[in-house]
C-alpha positions in Angstrom: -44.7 40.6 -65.2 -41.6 42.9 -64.2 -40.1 45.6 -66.3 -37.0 47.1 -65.9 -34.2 49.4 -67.5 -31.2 47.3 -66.8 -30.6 43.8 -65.5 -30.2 44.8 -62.0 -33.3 47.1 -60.8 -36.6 45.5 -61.8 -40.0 46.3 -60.6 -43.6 44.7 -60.9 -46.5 46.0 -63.2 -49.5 46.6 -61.4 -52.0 46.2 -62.1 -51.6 43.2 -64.4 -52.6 43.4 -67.6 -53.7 39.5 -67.6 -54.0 36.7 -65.1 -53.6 34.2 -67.9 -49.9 32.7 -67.7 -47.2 34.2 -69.9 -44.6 32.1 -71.4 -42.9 33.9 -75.1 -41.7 37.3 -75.5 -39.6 39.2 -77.8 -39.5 42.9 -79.0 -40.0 43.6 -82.8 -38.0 46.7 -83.5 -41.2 48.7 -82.5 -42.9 47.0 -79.5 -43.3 44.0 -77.1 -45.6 40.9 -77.7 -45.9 38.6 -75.1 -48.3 35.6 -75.4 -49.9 33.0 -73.1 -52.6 30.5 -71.6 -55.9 30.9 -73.2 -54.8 32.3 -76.5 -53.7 35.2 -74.9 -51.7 38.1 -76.5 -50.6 41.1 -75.5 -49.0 44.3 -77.3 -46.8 47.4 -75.8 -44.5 50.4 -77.5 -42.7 50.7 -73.8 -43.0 47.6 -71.8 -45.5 49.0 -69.3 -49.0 49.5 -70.9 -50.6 47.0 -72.5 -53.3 46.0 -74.9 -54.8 43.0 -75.1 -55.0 41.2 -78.9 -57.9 39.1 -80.2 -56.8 35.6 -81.2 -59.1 33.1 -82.6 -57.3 30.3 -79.6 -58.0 29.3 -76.3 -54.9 27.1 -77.1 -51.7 27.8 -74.5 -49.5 30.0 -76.7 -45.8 28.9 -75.6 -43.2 31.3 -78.2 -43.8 34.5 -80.2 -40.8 36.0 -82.4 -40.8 38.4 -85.3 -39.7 37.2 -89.0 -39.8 39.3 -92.1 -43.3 38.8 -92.7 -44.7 39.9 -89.7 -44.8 37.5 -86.4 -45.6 34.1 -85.3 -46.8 32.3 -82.3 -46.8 28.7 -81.8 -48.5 26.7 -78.8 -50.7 23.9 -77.8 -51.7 20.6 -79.7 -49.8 22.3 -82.7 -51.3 25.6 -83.3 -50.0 28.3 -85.1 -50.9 31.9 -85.6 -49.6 34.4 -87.8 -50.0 38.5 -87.5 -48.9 40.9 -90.6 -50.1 44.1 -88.7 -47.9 44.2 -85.4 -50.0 41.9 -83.8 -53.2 43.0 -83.5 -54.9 40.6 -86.2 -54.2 36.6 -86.5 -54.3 34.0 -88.6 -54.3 30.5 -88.2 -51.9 28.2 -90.1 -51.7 25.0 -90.4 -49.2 22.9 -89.4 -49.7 19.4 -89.9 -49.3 17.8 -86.4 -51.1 18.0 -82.9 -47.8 18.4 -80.9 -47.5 20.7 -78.4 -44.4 23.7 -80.3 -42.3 24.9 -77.5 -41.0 27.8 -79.7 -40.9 29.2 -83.0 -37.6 31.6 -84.7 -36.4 33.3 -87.6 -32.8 31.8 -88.2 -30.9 32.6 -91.2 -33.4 32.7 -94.0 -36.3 30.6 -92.2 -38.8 29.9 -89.4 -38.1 27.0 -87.1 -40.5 25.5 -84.9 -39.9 22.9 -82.3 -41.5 20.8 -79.4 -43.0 17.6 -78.4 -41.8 14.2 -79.5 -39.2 15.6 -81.3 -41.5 17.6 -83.6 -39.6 19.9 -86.1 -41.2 22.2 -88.6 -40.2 24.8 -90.9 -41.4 27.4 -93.3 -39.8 30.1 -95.3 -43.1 32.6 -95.1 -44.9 31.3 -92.0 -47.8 30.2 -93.8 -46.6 27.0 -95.6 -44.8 24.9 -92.8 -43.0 21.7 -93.8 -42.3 18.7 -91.3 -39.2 17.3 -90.9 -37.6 14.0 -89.6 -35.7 14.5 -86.7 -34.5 11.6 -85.8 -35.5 12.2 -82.4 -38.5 11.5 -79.8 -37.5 13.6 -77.2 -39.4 17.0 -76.9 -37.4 19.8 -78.1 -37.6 23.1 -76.5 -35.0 25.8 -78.5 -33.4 26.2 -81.4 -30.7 28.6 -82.8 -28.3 29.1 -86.0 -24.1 29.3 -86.0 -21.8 28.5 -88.4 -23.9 27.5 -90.8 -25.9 24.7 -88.6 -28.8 25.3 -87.3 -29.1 23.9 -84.0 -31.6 22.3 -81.6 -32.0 21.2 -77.8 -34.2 19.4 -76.0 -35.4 17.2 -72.9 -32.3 14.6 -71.6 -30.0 16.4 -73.0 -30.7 16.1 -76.4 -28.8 18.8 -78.8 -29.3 17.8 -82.8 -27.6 19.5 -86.2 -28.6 20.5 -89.9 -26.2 22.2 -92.4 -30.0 22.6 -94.7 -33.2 22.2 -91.5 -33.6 19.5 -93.1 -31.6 16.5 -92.6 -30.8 16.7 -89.0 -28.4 14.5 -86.9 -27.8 14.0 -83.2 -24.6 15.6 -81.7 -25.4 14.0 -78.4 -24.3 15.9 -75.0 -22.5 15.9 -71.7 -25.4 15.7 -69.4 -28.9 14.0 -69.6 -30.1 16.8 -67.9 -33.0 18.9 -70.0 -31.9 21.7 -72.2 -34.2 24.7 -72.2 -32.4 27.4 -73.9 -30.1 28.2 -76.6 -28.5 31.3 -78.1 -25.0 32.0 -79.6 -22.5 34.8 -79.5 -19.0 35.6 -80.7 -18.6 31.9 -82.3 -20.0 30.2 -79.1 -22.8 28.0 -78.9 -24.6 27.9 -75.0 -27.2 26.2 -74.1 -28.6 25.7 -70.5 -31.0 23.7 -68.6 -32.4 21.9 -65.7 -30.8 21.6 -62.6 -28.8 24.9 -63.1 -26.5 23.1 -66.3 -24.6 25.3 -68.5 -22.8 23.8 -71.7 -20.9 25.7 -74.0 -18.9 24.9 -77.3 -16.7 26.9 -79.0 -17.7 26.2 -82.8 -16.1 29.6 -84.5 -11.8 29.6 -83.4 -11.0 32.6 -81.5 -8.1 34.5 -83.3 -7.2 35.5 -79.6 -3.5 35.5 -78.9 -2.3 32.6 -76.6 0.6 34.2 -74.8 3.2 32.4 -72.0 2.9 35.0 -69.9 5.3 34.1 -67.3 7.7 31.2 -66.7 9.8 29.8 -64.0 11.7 26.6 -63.7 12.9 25.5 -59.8 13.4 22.0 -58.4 12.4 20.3 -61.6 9.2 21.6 -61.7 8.2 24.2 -64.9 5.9 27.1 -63.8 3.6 28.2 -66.8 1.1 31.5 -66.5 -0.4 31.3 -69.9 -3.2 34.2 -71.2 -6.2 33.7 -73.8 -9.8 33.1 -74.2 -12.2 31.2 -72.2 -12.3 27.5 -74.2 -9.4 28.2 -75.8 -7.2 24.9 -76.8 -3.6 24.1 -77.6 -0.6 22.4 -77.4 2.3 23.6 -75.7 5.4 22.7 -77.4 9.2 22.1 -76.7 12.2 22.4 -78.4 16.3 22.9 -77.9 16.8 23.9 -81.9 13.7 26.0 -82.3 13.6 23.4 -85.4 12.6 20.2 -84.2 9.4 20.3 -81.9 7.8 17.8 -79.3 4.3 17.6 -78.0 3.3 17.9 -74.6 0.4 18.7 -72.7 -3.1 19.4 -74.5 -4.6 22.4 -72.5 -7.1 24.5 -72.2 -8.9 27.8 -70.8 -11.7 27.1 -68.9 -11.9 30.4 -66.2 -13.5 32.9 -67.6 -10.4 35.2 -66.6 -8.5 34.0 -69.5 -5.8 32.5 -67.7 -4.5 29.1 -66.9 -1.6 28.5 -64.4 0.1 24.7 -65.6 2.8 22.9 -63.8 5.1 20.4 -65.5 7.2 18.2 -63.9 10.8 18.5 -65.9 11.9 15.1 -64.8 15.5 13.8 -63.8 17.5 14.2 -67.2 15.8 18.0 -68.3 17.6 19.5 -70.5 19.9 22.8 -69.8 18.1 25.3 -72.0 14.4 24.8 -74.0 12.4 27.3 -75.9 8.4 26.7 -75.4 5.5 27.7 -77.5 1.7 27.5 -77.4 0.2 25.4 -80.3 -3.4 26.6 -80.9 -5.7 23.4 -81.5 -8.3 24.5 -83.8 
């Protein structure tokens, strides 16, 4: 277990509050809960002393997160415990299968819990879960909510879609590599997984400007320095009447500095004088 006070400078609790393996965490508002291997769960205002919560599991506890009516922990062969006192009572719930939940969240007005052969359940109180089809036999491992989709990944890549959590469809990915992880922010959608992979999607248009930056045009060749957002699309765009407008070149930022550096060859009959634009493909 390490604790720290910003991402760079961390330093390891001694002694350990537990020997049992610890896999969920999150923070309520008012403290940490972390759970674990034989039922184990552990409570603490600051991150550095702990107290050890009764559970009535020895099941491998693999997510905890905080909803409105209290928190939720989800693990082994399908167990599911519920606390409405800041963790230091549970209560079992049951949850209709015997597949393993690799995690549990609150996302927009309900819990979703996910994990082994492409298990899905959700409830809107923690107590009553429902179990929905999938569509999927892969085991899942995160979920999240944009846009109004919830999202879920999984093992070989697997990423699926609701509009409800409950009819779900398979987006399918760009890698069969496993997906661990996914969380959202400022319209983006990231997910990562095994093997160091990182996919991202930008499901929210950024209002960004798209601005030609600089331009230069020598021995045919046009010179483009265009500024925007990372994942940004468009079009540029040429014209000689500023009425009539042709499409050229889809493009797109992909360094995270904003800025993309095109070349365009002008050919053998360019015309004298063009105006340009950038066409924003939402």
């Amino acid at each position: 277990m390490l604790w720290g006070t910003n991402v760079f400078l961390w330093n390891e609790l001694s002694p350990k509050p537990t020997t049992n393996d610890l896999q969920g965490v999150c923070h309520d508002g008012t403290q940490f809960i972390l759970a674990g291997g034989n039922g184990t769960i552990l409570t603490s205002p600051n991150g550095t002393n702990w107290t050890r919560q009764s559970t009535p599991t020895s099941a491998f506890l693999m997510s905890v997160a905080a909803f409105p009516g209290g928190l939720v922990t989800v693990g082994e062969a399908g167990v599911i415990l519920t606390s409405t006192n800041n963790g230091v009572s549970w209560t079992p719930r049951v949850s209709g299968t015997t597949n393993w939940l690799s995690q549990a969240r609150w996302l927009n007005d309900r819990l979703v819990a996910v994990g082994q052969n492409g298990c899905l359940l959700t409830s809107k109180d923690g107590v009553q879960w429902r179990t929905n089809a999938s569509g999927s036999t892969a085991w899942l491992n995160a979920a999240d909510f944009i846009e109004d989709t919830w999202f879920v990944v999984g093992n070989q890549g697997t990423v699926l879609g609701s509009p409800d959590a409950t009819n779900w469809f398979n987006f399918g990915t760009l890698t069969k590599k496993s997906l661990y992880g996914v969380t959202t922010h400022n319209g983006q959608l990231v997910t990562v997984g095994s093997e160091g992979a990182i996919l991202r999607s930008q499901l929210v248009p950024d209002p960004t400007p798209i601005q030609i930056a600089s331009f230069k045009r020598k021995s045919g060749m046009n010179v483009f320095l265009f500024t925007g957002a990372t994942d940004q699309q468009f079009r540029l765009q040429s014209s000689t009447n500023l009425t009539a407008w042709t499409d050229g070149a889809l493009l797109e930022f992909l360094d995270g500095s904003g800025t993309l550096l095109f070349v365009e060859d002008t050919g053998t009959n360019a015309p004298p004088a063009q105006f340009y634009r950038a066409w924003r493909v939402w």
